[in-house]
C-alpha positions in Angstrom: 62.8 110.2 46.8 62.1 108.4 43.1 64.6 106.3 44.4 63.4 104.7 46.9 60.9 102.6 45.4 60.8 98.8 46.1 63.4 98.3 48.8 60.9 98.3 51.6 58.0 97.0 49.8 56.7 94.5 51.9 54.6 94.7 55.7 52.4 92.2 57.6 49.3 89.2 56.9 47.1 88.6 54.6 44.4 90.9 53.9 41.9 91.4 51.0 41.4 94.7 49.6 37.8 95.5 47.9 40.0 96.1 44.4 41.9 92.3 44.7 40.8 89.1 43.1 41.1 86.4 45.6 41.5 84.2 42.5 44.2 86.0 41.2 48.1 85.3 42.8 49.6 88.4 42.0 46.7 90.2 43.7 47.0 87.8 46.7 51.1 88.5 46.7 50.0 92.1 47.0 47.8 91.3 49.5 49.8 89.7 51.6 52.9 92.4 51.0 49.9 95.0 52.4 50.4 97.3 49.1 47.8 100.0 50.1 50.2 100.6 53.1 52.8 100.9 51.8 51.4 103.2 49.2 50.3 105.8 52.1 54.1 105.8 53.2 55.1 106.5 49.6 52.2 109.1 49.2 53.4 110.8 52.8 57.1 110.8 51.1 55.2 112.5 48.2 53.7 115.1 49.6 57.1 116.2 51.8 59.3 116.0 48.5 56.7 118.4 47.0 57.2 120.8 49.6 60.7 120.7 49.1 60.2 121.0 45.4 58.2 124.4 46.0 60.8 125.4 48.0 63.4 125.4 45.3 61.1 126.6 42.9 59.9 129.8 44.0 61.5 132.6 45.9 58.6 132.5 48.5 55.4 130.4 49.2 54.3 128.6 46.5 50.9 129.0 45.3 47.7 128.2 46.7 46.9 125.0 44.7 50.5 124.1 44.5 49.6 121.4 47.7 46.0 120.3 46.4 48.0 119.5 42.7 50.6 117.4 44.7 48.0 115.5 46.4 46.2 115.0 43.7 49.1 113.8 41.6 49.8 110.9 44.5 46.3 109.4 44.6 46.6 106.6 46.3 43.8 104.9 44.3 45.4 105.8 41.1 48.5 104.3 42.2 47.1 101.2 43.3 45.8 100.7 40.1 48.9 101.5 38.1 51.2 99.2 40.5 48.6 95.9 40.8 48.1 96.1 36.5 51.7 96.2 36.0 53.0 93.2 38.5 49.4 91.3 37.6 51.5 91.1 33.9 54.9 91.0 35.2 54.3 88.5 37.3 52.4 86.2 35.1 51.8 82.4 36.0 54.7 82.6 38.6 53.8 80.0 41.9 53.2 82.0 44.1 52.9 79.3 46.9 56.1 79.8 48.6 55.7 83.2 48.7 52.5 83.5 50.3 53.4 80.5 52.8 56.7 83.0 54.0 55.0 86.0 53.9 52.0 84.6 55.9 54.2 83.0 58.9 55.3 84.4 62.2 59.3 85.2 60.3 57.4 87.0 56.9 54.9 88.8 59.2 57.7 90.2 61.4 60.5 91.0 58.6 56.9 93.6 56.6 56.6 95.1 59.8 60.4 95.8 60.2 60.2 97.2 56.5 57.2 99.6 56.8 58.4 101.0 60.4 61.6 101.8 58.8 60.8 103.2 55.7 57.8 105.4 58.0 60.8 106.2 59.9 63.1 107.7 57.3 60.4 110.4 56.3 62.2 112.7 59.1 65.4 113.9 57.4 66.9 113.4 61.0 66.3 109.7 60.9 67.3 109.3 57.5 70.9 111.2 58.2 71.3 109.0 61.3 71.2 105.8 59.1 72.9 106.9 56.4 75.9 107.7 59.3 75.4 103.7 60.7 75.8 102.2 57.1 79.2 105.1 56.2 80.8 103.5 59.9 80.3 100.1 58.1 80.7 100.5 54.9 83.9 98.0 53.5 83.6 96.3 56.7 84.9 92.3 57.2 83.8 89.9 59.0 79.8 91.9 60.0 77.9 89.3 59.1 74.3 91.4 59.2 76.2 93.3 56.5 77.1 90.5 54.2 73.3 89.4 54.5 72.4 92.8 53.8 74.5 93.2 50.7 73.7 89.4 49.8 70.1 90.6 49.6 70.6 93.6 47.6 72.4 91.3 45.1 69.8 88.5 44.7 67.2 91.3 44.1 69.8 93.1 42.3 68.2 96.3 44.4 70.8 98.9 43.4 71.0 98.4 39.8 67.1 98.8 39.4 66.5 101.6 41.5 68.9 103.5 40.0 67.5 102.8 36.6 64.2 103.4 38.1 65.3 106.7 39.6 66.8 107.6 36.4 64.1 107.0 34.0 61.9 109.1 36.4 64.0 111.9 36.2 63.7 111.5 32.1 60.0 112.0 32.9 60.3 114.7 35.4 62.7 116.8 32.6 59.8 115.9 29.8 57.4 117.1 32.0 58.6 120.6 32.4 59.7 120.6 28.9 55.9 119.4 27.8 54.6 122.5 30.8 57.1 125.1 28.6 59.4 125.8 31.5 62.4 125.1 28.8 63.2 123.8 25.4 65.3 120.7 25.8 65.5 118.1 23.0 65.4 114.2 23.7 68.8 113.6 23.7 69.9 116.6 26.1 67.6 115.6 28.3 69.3 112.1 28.3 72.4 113.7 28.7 71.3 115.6 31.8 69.9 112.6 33.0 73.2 110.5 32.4 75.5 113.3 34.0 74.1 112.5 37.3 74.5 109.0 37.2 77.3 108.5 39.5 76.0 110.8 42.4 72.5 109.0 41.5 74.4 105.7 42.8 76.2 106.8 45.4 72.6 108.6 47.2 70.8 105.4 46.1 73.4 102.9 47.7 73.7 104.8 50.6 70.4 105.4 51.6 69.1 101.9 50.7 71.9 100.1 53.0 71.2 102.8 55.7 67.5 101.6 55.4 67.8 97.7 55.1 70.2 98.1 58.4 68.0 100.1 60.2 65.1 97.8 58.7 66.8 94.1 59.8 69.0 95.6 62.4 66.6 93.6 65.3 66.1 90.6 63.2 67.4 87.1 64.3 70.3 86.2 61.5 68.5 82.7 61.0 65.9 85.2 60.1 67.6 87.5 57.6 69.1 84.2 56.1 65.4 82.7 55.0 64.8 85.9 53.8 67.7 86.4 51.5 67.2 81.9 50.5 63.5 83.1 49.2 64.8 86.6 47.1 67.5 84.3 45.5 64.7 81.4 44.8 63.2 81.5 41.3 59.6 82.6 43.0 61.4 85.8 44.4 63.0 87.0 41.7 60.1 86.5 39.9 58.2 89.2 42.7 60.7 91.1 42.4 60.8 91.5 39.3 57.0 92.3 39.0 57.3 94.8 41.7 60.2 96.9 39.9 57.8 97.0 37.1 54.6 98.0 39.1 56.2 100.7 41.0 58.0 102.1 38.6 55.6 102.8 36.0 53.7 104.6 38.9 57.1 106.7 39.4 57.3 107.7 35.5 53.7 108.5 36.1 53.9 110.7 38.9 57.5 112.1 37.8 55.9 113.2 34.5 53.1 114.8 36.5 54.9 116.5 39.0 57.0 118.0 36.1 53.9 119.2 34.4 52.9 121.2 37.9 56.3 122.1 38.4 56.6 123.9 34.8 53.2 125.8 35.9 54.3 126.6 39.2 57.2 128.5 37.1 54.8 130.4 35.0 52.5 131.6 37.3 56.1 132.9 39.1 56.7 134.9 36.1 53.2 136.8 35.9 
């Protein structure tokens, strides 16, 4: 789940949020990618991955505040805030003309609302297995050109690289946080190593689910379409978003992975009494 960050993190118009500056371009890039939105899928993803998580931490039900302690952990407010700071200085004094002029047409509009339905979607484990199954059929495939749009995009946004460093770094924090709660004594540089063991089968989750969801995301998209799409990631204003967007959303990750590790270790203790 701390994987899958950024890939989808775009939906429809321009809007105005009461916590934007009008005046500022990397509020109204923000804006315009409907960021509250898509923090309420994230926050719904959330709150399912901390049910999960009580699952495999306790032999029955979890406590009573376990759920209130999740939900409080992904405040959507709180994660607004962390995510519009962090791209506000990533992005800088990027133009952000282009990018609200795409984003803002009829192809921009439709290609957010493609990515929000989809990533809504793969909250149902069915769903998610389903796509996963579509990108394994076409995986190594030649001559499928939605494919080689789909992997040119992941390139120019270099999507697979940065979510797994993304998901990586959150599991540092997630580890730091149950060491900080007392669940376990773990020194910096195991916990790296525990980190770093799962590397590989970090990758191969993280580059199958992203390709199951950008096909299942794009799959009714004209390829004239897709093609725009991928000619404004590879432009030096996209890149730049990007960029800003890794940053924003990850810092909320490490934020809420260190949190969630906190709870987690408490969860633990109350176990044990």
């Amino acid at each position: 789940m701390f994987l899958r960050t950024v890939a989808c993190a775009l939906t429809t118009a321009l809007a105005w949020p009461a916590t934007a500056d009008p005046e500022d371009p990397a509020d109204a890039v923000l804006d315009a990618l409907r960021l509250p939105e898509i923090l309420e899928v994230m926050r719904e993803e959330g709150l399912a991955y901390g049910n999960e998580m009580a699952r495999d931490l306790t032999a029955g039900a979890p406590s009573e505040g376990w759920e209130d302690t999740v939900s409080s952990i992904y405040d959507i407010e709180a994660m607004e805030e962390t995510v519009r700071a962090r791209f506000s200085e990533t992005f800088g004094d990027t133009d952000a003309n282009r990018i609200l002029e795409f984003f803002s047409g009829d192809t921009g509009q439709r290609i957010v609302e493609l990515e929000l339905s989809a990533r809504r979607a793969l909250i149902d484990d069915d769903v998610e297995q389903s796509a996963r199954e579509v990108f394994r059929g076409l995986d190594g495939a030649s001559d499928h050109p939605r494919l080689d749009l789909v992997e040119e995009f992941v390139e120019a946004n270099d999507l697979l690289e940065a979510n797994v460093t993304g998901g990586m770094n959150a599991s540092y924090q997630f580890y730091l946080g149950m060491v900080d709660g007392g669940a376990f004594d773990m020194a910096e540089d195991e916990i790296l190593r525990e980190v770093w063991s799962q590397e590989a089968e970090t990758r191969a989750d993280t580059r199958e689910w992203l390709y199951g969801y950008l096909l299942m995301a794009y799959g009714p998209l004209p390829l004239e379409d897709l093609q725009d799409y991928v000619a404004l990631s590879s432009s030096a204003p996209g890149r730049a978003m990007n960029a800003a967007l890794f940053a924003g959303f990850n810092e909320m990750y490490d934020r809420i992975s260190y949190a969630l590790g906190l709870a987690a270790a408490q969860e633990l203790a109350a176990e044990e009494l």
